[in-house]
DRENTORLUM-156554 format. One line per 3 residues: number of its first residue (from 1); their letters; for each residue x, y, z of N, C-alpha, C. Coordinates in pm, 1 decimal, decimal comma. Layout:
! DRENTORLUM-156554
NUM = a = X Y Z X Y Z X Y Z | ...
***
This chain:
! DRENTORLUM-156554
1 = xxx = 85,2 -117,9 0,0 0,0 0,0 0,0 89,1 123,3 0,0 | 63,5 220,9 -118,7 114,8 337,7 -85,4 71,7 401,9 66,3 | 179,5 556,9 66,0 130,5 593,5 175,2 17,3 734,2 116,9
4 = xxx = 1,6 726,0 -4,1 -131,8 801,3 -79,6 -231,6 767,6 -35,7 | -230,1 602,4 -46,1 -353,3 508,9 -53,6 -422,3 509,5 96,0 | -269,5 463,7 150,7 -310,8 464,1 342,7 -386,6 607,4 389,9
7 = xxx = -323,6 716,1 350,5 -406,2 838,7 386,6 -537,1 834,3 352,2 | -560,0 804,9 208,0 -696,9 831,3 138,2 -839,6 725,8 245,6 | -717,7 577,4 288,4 -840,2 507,8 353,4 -841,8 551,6 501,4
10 = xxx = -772,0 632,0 576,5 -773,1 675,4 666,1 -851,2 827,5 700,9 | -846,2 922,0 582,0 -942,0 969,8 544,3 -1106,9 925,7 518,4 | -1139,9 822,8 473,1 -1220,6 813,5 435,9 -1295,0 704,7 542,0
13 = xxx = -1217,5 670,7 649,6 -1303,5 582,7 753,2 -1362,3 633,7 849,5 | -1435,0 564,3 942,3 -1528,5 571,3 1036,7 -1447,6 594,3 1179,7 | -1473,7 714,1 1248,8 -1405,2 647,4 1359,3 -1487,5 585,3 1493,2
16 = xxx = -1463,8 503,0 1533,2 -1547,3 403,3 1648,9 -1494,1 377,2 1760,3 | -1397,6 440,2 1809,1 -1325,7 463,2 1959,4 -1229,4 594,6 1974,2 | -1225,5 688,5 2020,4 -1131,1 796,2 2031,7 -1027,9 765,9 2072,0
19 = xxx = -919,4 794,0 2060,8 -807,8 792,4 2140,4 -812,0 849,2 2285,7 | -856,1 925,8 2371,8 -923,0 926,2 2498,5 -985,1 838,9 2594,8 | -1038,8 759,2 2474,2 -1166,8 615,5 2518,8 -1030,9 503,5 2574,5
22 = xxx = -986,0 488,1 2434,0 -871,1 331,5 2471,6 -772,8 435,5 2576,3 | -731,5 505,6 2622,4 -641,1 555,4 2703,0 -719,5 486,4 2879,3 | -857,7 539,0 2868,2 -953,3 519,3 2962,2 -965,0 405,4 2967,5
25 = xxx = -955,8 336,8 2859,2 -984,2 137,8 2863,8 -893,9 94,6 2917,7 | -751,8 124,7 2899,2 -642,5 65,2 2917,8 -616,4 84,3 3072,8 | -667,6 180,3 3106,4 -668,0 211,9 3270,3 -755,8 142,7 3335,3
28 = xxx = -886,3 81,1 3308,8 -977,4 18,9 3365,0 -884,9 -162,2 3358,3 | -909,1 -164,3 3215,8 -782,8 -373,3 3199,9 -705,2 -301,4 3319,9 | -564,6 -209,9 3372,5 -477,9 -248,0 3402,2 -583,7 -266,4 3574,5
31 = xxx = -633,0 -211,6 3639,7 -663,1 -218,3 3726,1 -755,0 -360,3 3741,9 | -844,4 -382,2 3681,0 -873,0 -506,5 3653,5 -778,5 -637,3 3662,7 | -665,8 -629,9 3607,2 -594,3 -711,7 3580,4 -503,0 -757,2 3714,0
34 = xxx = -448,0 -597,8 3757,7 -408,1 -589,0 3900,3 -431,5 -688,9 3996,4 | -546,4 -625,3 4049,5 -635,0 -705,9 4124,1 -643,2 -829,3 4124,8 | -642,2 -931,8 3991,2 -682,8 -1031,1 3964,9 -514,8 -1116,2 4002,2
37 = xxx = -418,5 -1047,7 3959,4 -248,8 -1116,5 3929,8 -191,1 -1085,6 4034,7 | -230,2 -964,5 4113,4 -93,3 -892,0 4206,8 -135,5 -973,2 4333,1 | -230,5 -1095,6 4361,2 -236,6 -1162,4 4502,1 -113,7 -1284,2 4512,0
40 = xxx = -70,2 -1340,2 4591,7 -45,8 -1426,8 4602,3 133,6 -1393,4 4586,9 | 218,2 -1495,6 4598,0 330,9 -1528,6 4538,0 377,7 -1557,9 4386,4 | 286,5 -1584,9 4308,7 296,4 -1600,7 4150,3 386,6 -1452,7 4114,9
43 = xxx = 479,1 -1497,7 4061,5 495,7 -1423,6 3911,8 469,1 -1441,2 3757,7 | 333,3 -1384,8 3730,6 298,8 -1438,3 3551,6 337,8 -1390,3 3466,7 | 380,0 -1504,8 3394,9 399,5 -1458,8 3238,3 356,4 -1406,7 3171,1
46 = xxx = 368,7 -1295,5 3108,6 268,8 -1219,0 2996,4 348,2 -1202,7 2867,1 | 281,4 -1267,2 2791,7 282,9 -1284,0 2665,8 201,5 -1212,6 2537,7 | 296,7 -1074,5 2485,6 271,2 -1035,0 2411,6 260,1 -1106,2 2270,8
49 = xxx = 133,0 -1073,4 2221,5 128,2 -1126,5 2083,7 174,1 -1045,9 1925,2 | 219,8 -1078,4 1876,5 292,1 -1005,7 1826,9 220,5 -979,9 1661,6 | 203,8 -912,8 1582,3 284,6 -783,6 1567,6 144,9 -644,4 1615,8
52 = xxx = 30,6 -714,6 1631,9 -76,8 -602,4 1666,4 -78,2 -620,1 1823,9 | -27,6 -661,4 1901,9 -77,8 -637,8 2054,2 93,9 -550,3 2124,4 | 161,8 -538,9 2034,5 229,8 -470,2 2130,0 193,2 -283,0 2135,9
55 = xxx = 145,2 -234,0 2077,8 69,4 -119,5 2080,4 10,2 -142,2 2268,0 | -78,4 -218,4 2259,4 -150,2 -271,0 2341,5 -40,9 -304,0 2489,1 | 65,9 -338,7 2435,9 178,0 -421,2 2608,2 221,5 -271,7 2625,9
58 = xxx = 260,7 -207,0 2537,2 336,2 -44,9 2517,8 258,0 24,2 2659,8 | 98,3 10,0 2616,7 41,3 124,5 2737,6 -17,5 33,7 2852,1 | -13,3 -108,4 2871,3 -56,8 -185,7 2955,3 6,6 -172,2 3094,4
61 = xxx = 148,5 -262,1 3017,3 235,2 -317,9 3101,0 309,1 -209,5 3227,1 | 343,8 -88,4 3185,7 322,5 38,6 3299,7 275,9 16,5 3407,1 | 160,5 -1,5 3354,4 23,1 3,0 3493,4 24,5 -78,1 3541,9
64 = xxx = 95,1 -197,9 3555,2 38,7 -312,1 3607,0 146,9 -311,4 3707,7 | 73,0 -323,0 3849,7 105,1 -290,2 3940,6 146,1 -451,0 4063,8 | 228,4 -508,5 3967,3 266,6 -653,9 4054,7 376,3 -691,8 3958,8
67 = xxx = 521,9 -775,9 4002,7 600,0 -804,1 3949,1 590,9 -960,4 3831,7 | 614,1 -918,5 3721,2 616,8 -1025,7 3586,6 727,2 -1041,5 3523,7 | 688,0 -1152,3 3443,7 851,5 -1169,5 3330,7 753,9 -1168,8 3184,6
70 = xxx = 804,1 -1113,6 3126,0 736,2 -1017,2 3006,0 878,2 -1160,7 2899,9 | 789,4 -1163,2 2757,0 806,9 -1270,0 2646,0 709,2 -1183,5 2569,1 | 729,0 -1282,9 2465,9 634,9 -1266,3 2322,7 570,3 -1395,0 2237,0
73 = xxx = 470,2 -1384,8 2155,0 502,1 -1490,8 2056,0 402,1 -1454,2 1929,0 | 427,7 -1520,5 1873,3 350,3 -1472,3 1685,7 323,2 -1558,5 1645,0 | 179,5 -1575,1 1617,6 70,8 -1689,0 1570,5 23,0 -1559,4 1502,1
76 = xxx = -18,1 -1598,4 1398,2 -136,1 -1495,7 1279,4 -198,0 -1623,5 1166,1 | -291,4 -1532,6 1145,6 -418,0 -1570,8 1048,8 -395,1 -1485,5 911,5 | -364,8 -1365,9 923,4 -404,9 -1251,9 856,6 -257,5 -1219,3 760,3
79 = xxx = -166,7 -1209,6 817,7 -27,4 -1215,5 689,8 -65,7 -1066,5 649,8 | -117,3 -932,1 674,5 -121,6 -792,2 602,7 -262,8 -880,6 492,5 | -355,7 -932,7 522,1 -452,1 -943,9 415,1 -575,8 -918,0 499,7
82 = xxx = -683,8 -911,1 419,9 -821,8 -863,5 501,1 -920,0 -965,1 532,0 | -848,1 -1124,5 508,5 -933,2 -1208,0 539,3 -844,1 -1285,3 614,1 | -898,6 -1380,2 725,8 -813,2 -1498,5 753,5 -773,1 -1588,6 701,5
85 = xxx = -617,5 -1673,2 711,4 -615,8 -1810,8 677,8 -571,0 -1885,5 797,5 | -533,4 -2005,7 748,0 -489,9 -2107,3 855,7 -403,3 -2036,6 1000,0 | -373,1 -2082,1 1103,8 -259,4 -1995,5 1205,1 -140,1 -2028,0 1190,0
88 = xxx = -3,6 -1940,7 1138,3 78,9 -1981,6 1115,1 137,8 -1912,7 1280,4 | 262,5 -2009,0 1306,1 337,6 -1968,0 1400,1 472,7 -1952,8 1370,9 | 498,0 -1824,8 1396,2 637,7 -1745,3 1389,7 754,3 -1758,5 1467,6
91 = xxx = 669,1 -1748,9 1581,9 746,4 -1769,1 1723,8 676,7 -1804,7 1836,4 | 755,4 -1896,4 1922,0 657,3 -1941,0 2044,4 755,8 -1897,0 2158,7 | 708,6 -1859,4 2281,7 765,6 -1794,9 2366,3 883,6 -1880,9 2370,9
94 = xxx = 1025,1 -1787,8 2435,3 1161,2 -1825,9 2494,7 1115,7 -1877,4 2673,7 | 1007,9 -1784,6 2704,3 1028,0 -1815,2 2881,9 924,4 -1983,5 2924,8 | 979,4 -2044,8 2976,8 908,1 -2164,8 3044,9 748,8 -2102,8 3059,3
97 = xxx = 664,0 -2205,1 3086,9 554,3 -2214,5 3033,1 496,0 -2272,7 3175,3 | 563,1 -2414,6 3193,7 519,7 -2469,6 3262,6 484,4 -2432,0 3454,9 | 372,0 -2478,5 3474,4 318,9 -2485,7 3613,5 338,5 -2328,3 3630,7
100 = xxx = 336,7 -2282,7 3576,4 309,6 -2080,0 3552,7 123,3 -2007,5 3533,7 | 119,4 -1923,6 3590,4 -7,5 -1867,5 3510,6 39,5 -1746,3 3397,7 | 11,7 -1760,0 3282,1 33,3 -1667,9 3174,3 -107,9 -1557,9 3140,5
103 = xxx = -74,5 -1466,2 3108,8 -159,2 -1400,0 3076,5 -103,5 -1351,9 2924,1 | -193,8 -1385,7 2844,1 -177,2 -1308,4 2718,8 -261,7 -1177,3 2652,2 | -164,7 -1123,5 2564,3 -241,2 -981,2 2545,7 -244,1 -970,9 2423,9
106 = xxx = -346,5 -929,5 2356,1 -364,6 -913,5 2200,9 -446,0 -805,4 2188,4 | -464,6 -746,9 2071,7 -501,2 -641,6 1983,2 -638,0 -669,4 2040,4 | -709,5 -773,1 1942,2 -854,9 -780,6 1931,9 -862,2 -944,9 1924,2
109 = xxx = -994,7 -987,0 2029,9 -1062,7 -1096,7 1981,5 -1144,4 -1108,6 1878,3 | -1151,0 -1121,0 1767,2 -1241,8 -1190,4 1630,4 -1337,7 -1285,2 1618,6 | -1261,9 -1395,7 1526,9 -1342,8 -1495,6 1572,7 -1283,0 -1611,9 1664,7
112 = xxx = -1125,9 -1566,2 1734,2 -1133,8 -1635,6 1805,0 -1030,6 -1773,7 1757,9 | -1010,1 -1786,3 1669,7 -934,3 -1951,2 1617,8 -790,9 -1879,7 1652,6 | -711,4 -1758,6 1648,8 -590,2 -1774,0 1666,2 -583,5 -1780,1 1824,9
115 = xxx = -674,0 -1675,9 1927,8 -622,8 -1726,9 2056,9 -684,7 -1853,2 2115,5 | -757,5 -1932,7 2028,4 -749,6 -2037,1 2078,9 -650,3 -2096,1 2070,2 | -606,1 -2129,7 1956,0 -454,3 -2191,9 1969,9 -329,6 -2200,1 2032,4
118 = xxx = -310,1 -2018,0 2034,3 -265,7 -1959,1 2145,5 -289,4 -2087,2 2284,5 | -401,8 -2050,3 2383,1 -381,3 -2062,1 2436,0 -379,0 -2253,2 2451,2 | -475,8 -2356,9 2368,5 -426,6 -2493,6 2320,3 -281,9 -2490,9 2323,4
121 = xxx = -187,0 -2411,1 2319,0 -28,1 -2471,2 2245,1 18,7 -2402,8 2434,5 | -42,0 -2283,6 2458,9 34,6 -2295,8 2626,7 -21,2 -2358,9 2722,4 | -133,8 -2424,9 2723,8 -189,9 -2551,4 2814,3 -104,6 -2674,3 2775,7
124 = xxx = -129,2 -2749,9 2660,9 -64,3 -2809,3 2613,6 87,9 -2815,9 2664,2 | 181,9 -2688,8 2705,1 324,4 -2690,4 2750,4 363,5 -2701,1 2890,0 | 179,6 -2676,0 2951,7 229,5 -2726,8 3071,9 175,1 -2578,1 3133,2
127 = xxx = 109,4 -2469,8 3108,3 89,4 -2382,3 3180,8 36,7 -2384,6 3274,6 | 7,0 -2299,4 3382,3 -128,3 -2379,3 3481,6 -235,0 -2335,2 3474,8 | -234,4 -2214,7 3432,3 -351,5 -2106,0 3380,1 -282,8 -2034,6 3260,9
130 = xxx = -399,0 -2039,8 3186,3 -389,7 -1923,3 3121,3 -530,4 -1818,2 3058,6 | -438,6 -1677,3 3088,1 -578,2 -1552,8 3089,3 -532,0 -1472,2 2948,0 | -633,1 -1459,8 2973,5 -637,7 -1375,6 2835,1 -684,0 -1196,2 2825,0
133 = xxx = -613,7 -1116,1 2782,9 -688,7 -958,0 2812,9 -628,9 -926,9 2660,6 | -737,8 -896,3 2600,9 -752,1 -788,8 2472,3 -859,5 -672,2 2466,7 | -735,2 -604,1 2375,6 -797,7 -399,9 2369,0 -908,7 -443,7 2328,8
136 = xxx = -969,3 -473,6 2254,3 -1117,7 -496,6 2201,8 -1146,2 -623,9 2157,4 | -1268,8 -637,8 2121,8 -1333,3 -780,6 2101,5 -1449,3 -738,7 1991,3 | -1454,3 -801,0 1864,3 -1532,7 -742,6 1767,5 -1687,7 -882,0 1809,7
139 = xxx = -1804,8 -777,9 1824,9 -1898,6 -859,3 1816,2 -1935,1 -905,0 1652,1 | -1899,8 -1037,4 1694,7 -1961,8 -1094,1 1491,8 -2092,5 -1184,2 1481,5 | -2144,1 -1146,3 1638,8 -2314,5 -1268,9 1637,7 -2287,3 -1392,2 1647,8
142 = xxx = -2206,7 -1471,1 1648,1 -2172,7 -1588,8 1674,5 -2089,3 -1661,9 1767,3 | -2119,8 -1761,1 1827,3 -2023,0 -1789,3 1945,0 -1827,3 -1815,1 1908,0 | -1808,4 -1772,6 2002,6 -1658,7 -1861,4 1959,6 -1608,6 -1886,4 2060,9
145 = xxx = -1470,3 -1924,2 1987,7 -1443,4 -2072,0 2073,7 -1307,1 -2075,8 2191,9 | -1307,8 -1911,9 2237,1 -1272,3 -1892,4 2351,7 -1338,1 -1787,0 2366,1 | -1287,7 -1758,8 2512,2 -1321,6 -1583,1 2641,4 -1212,4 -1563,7 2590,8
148 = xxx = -1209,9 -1430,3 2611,0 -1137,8 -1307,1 2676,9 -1154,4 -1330,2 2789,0 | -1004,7 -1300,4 2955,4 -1078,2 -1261,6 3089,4 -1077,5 -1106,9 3084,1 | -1012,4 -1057,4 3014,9 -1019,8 -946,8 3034,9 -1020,5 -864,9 2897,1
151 = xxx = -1150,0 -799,7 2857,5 -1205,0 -691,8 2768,5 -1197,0 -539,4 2768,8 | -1168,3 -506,8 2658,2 -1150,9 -365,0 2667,4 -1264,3 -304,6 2577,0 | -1271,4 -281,3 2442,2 -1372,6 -195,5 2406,7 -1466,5 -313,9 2287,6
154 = xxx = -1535,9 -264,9 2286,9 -1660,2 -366,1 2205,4 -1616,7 -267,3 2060,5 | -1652,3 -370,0 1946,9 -1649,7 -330,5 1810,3 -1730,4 -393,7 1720,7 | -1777,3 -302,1 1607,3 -1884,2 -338,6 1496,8 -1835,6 -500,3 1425,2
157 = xxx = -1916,1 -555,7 1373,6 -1822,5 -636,9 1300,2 -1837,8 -603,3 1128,3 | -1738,1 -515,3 1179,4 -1591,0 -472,9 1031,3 -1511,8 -459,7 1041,0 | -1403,4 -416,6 925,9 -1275,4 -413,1 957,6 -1214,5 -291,2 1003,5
160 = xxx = -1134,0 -361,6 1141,0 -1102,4 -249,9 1157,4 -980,2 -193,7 1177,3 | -917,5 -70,9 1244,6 -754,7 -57,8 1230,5 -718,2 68,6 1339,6 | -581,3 67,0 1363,3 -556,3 136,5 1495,7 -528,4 70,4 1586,8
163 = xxx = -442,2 151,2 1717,1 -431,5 105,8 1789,9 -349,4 -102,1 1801,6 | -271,0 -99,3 1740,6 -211,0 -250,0 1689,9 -258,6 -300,8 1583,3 | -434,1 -299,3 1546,3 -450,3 -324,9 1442,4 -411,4 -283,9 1300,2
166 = xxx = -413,9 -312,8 1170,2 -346,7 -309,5 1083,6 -432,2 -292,0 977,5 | -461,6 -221,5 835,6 -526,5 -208,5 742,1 -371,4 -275,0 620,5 | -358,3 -385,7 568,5 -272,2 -454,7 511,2 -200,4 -346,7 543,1
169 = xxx = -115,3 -393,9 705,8 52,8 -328,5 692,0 49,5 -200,7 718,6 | -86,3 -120,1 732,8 -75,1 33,7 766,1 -157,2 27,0 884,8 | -105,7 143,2 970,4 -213,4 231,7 1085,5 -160,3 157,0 1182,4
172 = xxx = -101,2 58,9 1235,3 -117,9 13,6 1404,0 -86,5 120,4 1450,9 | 8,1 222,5 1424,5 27,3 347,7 1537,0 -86,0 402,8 1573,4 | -221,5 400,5 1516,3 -269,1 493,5 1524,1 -349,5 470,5 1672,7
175 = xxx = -366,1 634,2 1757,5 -422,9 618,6 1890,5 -536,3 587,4 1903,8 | -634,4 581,7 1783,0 -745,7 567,7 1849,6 -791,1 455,4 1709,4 | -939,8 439,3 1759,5 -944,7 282,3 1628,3 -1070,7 344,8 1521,8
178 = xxx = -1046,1 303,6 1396,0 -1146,0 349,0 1310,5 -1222,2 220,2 1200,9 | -1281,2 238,6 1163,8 -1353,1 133,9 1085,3 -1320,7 194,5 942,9 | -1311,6 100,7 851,0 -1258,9 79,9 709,8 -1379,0 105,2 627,7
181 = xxx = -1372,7 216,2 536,4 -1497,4 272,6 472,3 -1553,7 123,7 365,4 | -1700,1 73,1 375,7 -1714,2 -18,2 304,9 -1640,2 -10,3 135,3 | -1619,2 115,2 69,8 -1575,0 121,0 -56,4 -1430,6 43,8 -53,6
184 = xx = -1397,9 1,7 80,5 -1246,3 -49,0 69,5 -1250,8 -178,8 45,6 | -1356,4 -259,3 114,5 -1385,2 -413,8 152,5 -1335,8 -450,3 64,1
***
């Protein structure tokens, strides 16, 4: 995508969360999250997902007010395209897994098949829990086939971009999230 093109669809979209709003979201998850991780003796793993949720670890991880060991890993569907395919995996975390509680953080829940896997491949290694907190969760009317424990902003189901998300390869910087003018679909 030019950066003509990226302007013109950034121009021409919807916007559906301010940058004010996710600042405010991100303060509600971290306190949320707090609460839920900072009891006990555990130190959890949090596992950024990579390449749309680190936007998301950038303004999280600050706030979070209990000691962690911070990793990554990269499972995608999407490859910079506007539809899903199969989950390819890039990278799976460096830090132990096992008899740990992990918390993972992503952009947006969808429909759901990549953090399932996600979290199938860190049960599977032996985790002891694993939680889940994403910036938003697109309602698409249909069940799927994990939770979120922890939600941040509700979204239309379209495509959307900002904030980690991606319009093929453009916008994750952007602060606040906008919807993709149907002339783009």
């Amino acid at each position: 995508m030019t950066p003509a093109e990226a302007r013109r669809i950034l121009a021409q979209a919807e916007l559906i969360h301010s940058a004010d709003a996710v600042v405010r979201t991100i303060d509600r998850l971290a306190t949320e999250i707090t609460q839920r991780l900072a009891v006990g003796e555990d130190c959890p793993l949090v596992l950024t997902v990579m390449g749309g949720a680190v936007f998301f670890a950038g303004q999280l991880l600050p706030k979070l007010a209990f000691p962690l060991e911070c990793d990554y890993l990269h499972a995608t569907r999407y490859r910079n395209t506007l539809q899903g395919q199969g989950v390819a995996w890039v990278a799976t975390p460096r830090a132990p897994v096992r008899d740990r509680t992990v918390l993972v953080l992503d952009d947006i829940l969808d429909e759901g098949i990549t953090l399932l896997a996600i979290k199938n491949h860190l049960l599977e290694q032996g985790a002891r829990n694993c939680l889940i907190a994403v910036l938003t969760e697109k309602e698409i009317g249909t069940p799927k086939p994990v939770e979120a424990d922890f939600v941040g902003l509700r979204l239309p189901d379209r495509y959307v971009f900002g904030c980690g998300m991606d319009i093929r390869g453009a916008w994750r910087n952007l602060p606040a999230i906008y919807a993709l003018a149907e002339a783009h679909r």
